[in-house]
C-alpha positions in Angstrom: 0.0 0.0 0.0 1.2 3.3 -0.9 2.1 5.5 2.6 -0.5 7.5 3.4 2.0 9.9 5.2 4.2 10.5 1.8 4.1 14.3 0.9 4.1 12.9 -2.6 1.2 11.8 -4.4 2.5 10.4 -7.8 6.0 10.2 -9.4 8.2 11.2 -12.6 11.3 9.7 -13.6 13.2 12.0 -16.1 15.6 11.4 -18.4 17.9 14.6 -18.8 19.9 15.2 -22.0 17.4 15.5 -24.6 14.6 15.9 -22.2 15.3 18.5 -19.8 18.2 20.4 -21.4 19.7 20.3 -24.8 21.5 17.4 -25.9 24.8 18.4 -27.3 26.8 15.5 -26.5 28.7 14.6 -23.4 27.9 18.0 -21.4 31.3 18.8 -19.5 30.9 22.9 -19.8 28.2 24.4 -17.6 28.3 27.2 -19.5 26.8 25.2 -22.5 24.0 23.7 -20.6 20.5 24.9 -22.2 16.9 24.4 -21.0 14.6 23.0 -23.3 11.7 25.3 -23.7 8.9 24.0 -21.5 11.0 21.8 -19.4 11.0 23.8 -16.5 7.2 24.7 -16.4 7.3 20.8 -17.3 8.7 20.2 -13.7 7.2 23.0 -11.4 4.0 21.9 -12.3 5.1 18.3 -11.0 6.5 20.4 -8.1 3.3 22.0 -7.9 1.5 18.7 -8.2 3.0 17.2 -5.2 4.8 14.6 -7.9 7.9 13.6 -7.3 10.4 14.6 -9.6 13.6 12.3 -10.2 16.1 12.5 -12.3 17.7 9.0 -13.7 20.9 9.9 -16.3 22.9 7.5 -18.0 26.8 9.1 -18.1 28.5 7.2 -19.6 30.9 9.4 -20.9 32.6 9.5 -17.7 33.7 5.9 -18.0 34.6 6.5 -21.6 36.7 9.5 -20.3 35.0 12.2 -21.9 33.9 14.0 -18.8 35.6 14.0 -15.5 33.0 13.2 -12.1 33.6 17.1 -11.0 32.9 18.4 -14.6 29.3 15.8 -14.8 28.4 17.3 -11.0 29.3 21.1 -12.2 26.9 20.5 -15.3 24.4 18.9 -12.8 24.7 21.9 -10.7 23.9 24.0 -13.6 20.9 22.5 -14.2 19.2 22.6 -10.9 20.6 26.3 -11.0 18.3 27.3 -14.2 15.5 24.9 -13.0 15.2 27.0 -9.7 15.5 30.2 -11.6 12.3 29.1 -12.9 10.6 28.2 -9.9 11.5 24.2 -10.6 13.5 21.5 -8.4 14.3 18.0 -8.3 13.9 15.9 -5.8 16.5 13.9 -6.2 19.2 13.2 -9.2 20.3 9.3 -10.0 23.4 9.1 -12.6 24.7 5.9 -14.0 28.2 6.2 -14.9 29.2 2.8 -16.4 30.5 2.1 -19.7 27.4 0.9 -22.3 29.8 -2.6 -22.3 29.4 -2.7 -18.8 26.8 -5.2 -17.0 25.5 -2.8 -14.7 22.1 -2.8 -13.5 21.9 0.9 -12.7 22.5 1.8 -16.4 18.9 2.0 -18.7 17.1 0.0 -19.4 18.0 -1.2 -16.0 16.2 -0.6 -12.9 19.2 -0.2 -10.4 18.2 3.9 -10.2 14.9 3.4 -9.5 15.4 0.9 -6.7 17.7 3.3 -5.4 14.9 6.3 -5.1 12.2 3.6 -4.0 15.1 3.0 -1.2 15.5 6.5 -0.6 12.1 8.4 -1.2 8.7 7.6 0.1 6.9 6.7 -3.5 6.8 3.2 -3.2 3.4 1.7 -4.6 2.6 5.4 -5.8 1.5 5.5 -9.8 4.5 6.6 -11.7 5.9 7.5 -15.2 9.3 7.3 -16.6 10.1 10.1 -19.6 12.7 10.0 -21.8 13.8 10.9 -25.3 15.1 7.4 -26.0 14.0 3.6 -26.4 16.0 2.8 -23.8 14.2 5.4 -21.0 10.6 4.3 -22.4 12.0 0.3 -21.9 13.1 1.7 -18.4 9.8 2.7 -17.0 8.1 -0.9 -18.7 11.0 -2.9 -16.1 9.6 -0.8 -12.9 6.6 -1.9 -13.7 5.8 2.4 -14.6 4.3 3.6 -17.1 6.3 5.4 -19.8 6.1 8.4 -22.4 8.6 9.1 -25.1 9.2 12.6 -25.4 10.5 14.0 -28.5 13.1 16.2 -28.3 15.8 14.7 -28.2 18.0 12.8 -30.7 15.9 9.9 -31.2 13.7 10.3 -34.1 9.9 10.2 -33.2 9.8 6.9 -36.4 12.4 5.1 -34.7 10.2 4.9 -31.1 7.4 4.1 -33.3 8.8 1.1 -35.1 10.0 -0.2 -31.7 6.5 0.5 -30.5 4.8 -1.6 -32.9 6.7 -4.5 -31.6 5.6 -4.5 -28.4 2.7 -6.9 -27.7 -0.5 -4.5 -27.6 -2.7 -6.2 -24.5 0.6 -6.9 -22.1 1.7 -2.9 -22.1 -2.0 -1.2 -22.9 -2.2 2.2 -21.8 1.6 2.3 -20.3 3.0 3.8 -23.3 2.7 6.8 -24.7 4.4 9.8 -26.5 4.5 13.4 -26.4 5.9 16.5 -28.4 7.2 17.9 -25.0 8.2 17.1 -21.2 5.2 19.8 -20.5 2.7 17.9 -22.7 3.3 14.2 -21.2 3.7 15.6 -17.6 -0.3 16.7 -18.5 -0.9 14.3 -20.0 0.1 12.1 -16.9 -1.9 14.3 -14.8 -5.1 13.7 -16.5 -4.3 10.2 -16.4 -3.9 10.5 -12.4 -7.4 12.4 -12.2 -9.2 9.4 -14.2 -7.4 6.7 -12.2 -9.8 8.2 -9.2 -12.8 7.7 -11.0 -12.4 4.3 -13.2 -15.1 3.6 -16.0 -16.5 7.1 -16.1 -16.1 7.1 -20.1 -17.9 10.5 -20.4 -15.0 12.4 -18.2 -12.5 10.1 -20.2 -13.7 11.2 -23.5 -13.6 15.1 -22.5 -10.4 15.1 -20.3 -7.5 15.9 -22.5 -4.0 17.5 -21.4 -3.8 21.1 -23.2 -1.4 20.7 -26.2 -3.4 17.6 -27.3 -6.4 19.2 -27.5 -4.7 22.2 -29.0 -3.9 20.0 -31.6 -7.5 18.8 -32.6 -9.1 22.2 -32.3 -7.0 23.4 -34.7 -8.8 20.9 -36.8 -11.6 22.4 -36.2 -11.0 26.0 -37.2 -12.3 28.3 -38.7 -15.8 25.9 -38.3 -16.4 26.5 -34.7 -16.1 29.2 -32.7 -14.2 27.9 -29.1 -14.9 29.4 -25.8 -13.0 28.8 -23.2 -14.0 29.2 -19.5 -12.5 28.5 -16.1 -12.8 28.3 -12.7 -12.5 26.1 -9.4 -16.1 24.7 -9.5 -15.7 23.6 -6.0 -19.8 22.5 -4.9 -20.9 23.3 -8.0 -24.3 25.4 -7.8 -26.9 27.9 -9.7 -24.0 30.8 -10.8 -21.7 28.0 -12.5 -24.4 26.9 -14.5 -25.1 30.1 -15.9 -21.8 30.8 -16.5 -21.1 27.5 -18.5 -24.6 27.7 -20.5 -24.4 31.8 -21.3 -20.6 30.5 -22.3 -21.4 27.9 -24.8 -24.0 29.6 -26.1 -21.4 32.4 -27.2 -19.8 30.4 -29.5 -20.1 26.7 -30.9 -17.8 24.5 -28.7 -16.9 25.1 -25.0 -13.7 24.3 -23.3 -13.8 24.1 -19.8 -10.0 25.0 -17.4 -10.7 23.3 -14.2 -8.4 24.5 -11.6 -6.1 21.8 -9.5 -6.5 21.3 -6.0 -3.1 22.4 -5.2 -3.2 25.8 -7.5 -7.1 26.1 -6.0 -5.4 25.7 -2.0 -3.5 28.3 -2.8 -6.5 30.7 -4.5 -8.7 29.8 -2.1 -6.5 28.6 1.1 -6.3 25.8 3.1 -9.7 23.9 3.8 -10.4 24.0 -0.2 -11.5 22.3 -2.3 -14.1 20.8 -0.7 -14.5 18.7 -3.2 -11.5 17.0 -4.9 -10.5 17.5 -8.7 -11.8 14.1 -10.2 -15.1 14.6 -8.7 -15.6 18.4 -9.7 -14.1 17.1 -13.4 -16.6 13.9 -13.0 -19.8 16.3 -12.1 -18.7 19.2 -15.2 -17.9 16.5 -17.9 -21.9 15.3 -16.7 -23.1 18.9 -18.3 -23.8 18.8 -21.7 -22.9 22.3 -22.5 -19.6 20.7 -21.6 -17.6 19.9 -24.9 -14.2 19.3 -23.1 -12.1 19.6 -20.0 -8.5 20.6 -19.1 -6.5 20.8 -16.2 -5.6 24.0 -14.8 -2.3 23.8 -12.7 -1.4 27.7 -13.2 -2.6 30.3 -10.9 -4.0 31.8 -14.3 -5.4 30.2 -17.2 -2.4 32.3 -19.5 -0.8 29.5 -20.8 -4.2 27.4 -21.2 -5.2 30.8 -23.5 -1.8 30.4 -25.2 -1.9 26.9 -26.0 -5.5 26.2 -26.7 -6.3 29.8 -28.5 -9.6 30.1 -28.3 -11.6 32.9 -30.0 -13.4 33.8 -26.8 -12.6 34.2 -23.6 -15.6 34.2 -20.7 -15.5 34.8 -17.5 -17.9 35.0 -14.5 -20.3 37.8 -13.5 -17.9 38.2 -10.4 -15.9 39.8 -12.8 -15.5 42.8 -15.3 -13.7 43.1 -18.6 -10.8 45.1 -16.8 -10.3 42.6 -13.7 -9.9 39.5 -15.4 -6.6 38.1 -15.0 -6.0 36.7 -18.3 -7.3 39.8 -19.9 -4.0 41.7 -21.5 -2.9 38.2 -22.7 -6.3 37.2 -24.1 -6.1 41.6 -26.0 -2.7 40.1 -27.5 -3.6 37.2 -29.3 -7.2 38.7 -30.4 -9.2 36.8 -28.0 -12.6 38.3 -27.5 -13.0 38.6 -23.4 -16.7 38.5 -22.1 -18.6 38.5 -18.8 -21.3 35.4 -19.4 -23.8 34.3 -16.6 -26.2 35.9 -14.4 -25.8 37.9 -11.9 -23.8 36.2 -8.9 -25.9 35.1 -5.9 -24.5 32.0 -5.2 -21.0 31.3 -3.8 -18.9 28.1 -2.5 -17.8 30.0 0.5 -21.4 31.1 1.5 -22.3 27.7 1.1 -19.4 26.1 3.4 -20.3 28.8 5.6 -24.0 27.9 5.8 -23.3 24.1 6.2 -20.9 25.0 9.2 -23.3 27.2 10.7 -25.7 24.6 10.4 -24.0 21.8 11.6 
């Protein structure tokens, strides 16, 4: 059983050249170390997400004598440097430094690294995912017994993964593999997956549920032919007001797009005590709605990069709001984004409510 007292609820297993920072061979010079773009917001939203992030690095160029152990930690250093300029840590950092000839367990596709952080972190039993630009990270997170998503940005080409994926045997690794254009989209994409685990064979929340860039990707499909709303909130005890929001939204355009927010980013919105309810249950009760066309997560304190990804052509808020105090509203005047007030007046809150019940009780 997983421990109940772990402060983490999940964990990530990252590869790092080619899926955190710029591959550019055997990295020896800290001052060539480059973030990929994303890969920081990638990992403070696992931060964020109370996932564990841990990093598991073949080096082998150390044994090959390419890079010195105080040149690999220097780079290392570098790394966590620019991650926590961007608000983004690691947990913890695994590096195999054997030889590819070498029969060491620790090197990928091994599983010597993540015994170590089962050993040394409190995540065993806790659902987890191994990402990596290579075969050999995505073959790596199948050994744990993880799931796994390729990411591609690195040196492997995205046909090479496939051809290897064809060869796997479909029924024995269902829904453990996947692949991503970036560490951001398959770290949302994991989430999602977490929120559904919580509610198995609701197949109404797991046909609207999509992480962000994948749903980017089949609105824009769907352009110019619909006009796409987007809306978001914390629905936390749903009631009258978000029902008049989501309705008078939807019926602004053709196709709505619902931003749920997190329970971590809505704890701290809203403060401790909140949500009441948790987030597969709120997304469970809006995917019920039929003006509901589709669902993403909202792990930002603003929906800015859920505007910037998804690029809808309007952009409605709640009547607890006004065209110049929504948050999102110079980035939404930027990209053209039409920003609107939808929904009646507000009488209803979830506060008010909570308050009542306590009263009450």
């Amino acid at each position: 059983m997983p421990d109940s007292s772990s402060p983490f609820r999940a964990a990530a297993f990252l590869d790092r050249d080619g899926t955190i920072v710029r591959d550019t061979g055997y990295l020896r010079d800290p001052a060539t170390v480059e973030l990929l773009p994303g890969a920081a917001a990638a990992v403070r939203t696992l931060n964020s997400e109370g996932v564990a992030a841990v990093l598991v690095s073949n080096q082998s160029g150390v044994a090959r004598g390419l890079v010195t152990p105080e040149q690999m930690d220097a780079v290392q250093a570098r790394v966590a440097e620019l991650l926590a300029a961007e608000g983004a840590r690691l947990d913890a950092a695994y590096f195999c430094t054997a030889h590819p000839d070498a029969d060491d367990p620790r090197r990928k596709p091994g599983v010597g690294m993540h015994r170590e952080a089962l050993r040394d972190l409190p995540i065993r039993d806790l659902p987890a995912c191994a990402f990596g630009d290579k075969v050999s990270d995505v073959q790596f997170g199948l050994k744990a017994g993880m799931r796994a998503c390729f990411v591609a940005t690195g040196e492997t080409p995205h046909e090479e993964f496939l051809k290897w994926h064809r060869k796997l045997d479909a029924q024995t690794f269902a829904g453990r593999v996947a692949s991503a254009h970036s560490l951001r989209e398959g770290v949302d994409a994991f989430l999602v997956g977490l929120s559904l685990l919580r509610v198995p064979g609701d197949g109404v929340l797991a046909k609207k549920l999509h992480a962000p860039d994948r749903l980017a990707r089949a609105l824009d499909n769907l352009r110019p032919s619909e006009r796409i709303v987007f809306a978001n909130g914390c629905f936390d005890l749903i009631h009258g007001g978000h029902v008049s929001y989501l309705e008078d939204a939807k019926a602004r355009g053709t196709l709505l797009v619902v931003g749920v927010n997190s329970d971590a980013s809505m704890r701290r919105l809203k403060g401790e005590g909140r949500p009441v309810m948790p987030e597969p249950y709120r997304l469970q009760l809006l995917a019920a709605m039929e003006c509901v066309d589709a669902l993403v997560p909202l792990t930002d304190d603003t929906a800015e990069y859920l505007l910037r990804t998804l690029r809808p052509q309007v952009h409605a808020k709640g009547s607890d709001y006004t065209a110049e105090t929504v948050p999102e509203r110079e980035v939404a005047r930027g990209m053209g984004i039409e920003v609107l007030i939808a929904g009646s007046a507000k009488e209803n809150s979830t506060k008010d409510i909570v308050r009542t019940v306590r009263e009450r009780a």
